[in-house]
Each structure stands twice: as structure tokens, then as C-alpha cells.
C-alpha positions as semicolon CSV with decimal commas, in nm:
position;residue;x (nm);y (nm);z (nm)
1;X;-18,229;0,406;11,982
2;X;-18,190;0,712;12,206
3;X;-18,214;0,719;12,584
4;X;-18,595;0,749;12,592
5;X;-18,682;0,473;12,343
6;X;-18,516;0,285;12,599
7;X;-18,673;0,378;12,928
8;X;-18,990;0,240;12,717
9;X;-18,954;-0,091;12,662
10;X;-19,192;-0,348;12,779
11;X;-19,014;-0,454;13,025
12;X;-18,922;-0,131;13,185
13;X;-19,305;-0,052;13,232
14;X;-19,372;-0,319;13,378
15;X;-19,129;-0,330;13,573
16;X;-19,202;0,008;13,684
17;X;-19,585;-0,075;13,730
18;X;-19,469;-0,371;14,006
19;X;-19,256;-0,086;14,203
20;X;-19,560;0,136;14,182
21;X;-19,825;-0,084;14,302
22;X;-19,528;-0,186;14,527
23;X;-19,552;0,141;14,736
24;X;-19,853;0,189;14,694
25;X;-19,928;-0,113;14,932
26;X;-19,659;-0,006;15,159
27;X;-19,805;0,292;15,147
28;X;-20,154;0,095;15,234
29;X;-20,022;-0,074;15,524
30;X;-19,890;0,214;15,694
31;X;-20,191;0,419;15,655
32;X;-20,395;0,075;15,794
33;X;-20,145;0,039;16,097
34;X;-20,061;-0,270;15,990
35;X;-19,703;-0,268;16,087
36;X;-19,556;-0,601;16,133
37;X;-19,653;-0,660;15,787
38;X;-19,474;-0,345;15,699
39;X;-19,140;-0,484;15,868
40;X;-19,166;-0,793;15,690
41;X;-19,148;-0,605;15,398
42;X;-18,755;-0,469;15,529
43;X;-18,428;-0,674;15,482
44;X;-18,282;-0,742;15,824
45;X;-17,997;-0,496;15,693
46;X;-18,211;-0,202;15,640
47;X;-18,097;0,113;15,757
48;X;-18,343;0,415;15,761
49;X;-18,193;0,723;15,835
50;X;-18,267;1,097;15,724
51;X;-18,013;1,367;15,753
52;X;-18,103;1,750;15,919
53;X;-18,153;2,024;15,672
54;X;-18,052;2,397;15,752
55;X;-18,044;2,719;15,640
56;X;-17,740;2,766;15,457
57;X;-17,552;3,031;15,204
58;X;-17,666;3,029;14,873
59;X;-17,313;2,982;14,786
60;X;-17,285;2,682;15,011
61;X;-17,537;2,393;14,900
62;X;-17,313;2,149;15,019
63;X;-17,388;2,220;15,410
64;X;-17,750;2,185;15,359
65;X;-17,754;1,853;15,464
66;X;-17,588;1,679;15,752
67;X;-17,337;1,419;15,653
68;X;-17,372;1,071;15,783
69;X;-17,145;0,909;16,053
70;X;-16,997;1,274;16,124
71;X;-17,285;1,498;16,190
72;X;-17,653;1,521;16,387
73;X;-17,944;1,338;16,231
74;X;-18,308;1,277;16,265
75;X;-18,261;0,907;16,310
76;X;-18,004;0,680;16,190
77;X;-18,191;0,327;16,277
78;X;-18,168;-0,066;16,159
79;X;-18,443;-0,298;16,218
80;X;-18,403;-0,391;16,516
81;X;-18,492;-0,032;16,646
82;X;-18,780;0,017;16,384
83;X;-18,917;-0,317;16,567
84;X;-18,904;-0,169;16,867
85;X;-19,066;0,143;16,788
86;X;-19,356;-0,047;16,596
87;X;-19,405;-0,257;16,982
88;X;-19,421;0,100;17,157
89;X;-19,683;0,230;16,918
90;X;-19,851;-0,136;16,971
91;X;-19,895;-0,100;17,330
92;X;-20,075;0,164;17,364
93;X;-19,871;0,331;17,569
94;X;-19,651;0,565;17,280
95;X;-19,754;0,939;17,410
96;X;-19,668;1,074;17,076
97;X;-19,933;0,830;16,958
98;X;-20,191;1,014;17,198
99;X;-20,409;1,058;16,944
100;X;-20,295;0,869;16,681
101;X;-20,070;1,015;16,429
102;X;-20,273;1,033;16,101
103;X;-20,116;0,970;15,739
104;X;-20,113;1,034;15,409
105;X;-19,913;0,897;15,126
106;X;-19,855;1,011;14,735
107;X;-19,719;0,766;14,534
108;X;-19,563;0,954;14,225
109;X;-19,296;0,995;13,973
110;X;-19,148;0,693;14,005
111;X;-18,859;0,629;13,772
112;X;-18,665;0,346;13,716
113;X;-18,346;0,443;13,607
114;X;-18,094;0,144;13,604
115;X;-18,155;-0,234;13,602
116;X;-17,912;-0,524;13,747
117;X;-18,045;-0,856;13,653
């Protein structure tokens, strides 16, 4: 059986349909405002965080990014911080959310490409 036979088994489509339709109603709530339900979707462990990209030497792909715990980020935030940003946006009184941001989501290319149990 080679390595694609095996990324088509039953089980591994559906499994990949229920991550799917998984973000997809993520994806739903967000663009609905529905957040609370989003962070009941998040383990209390969560940690969101998205590193700075720069201009860099072709020769030097390994800067692109900035490295966690030792460089700049855009955010680097549990739950407890995403809560409080969902209670800003809540209130009414968020001026980034003056008027309010507007979304859109793509769900695509999902792979699955190990299992654990």
C-alpha cells in the first residue's frame, strides 16, 4: 500500500470531513460575532500567537520569521487575554471596532497528515 492509498481510507475522510465542517463553523461564528461560543471552542491552555515577517536575504530564509520567546511578535496571547479582548469588542466601546471589522473566511486544503488515537 503506498503513502496515498493510505491517506484514503475511510476513516481518514471522514475524519477529515469532521475537521472541515469543524472550521467551517468556527469560521461561521466568527463571521456571526458570536464570540463566546467561539472561546468555548479553545482549551484553557491555548496559546495564539503569530510571529513578524520581514524582508530578508534570499540567502537567509531563516530570519524571515521572528522566533518565539526571543524576538517581537504580533501577539503572543492565552485565553485569558483573548477573553478579554472578545469583552472590549462586546462593549461597544473597542475604537478599532468603529465600524465593525468585517470578515471573510476560506476553508481549504485541509490535510490530515498524522493520527494519535
Amino acid at each position: 500500500m503506498t503513502t496515498l492509498d493510505r491517506a484514503y481510507t475511510l476513516d481518514s475522510v471522514l475524519l477529515q470531513l469532521e475537521v472541515e465542517r469543524f472550521f467551517s463553523a468556527e469560521a461561521e461564528m466568527l463571521d456571526e460575532r458570536r464570540f463566546d461560543e467561539w472561546l468555548d471552542l479553545l482549551h484553557e491552555d491555548v496559546r495564539y500567537w503569530m510571529p513578524i515577517a520581514r524582508n530578508v536575504r534570499f540567502d537567509e530564509p531563516e530570519l524571515e520569521y521572528t522566533r518565539e520567546h526571543s524576538e517581537a511578535s504580533w501577539f503572543d496571547e492565552g485565553k485569558d487575554t483573548l477573553q478579554k479582548r472578545v469583552k472590549q469588542i462586546q462593549g461597544g466601546d473597542h475604537w478599532a471596532e468603529e465600524p465593525r471589522s468585517r470578515t471573510t473566511h476560506l476553508v481549504a486544503n485541509v490535510r490530515i497528515e498524522s493520527t494519535d488515537g
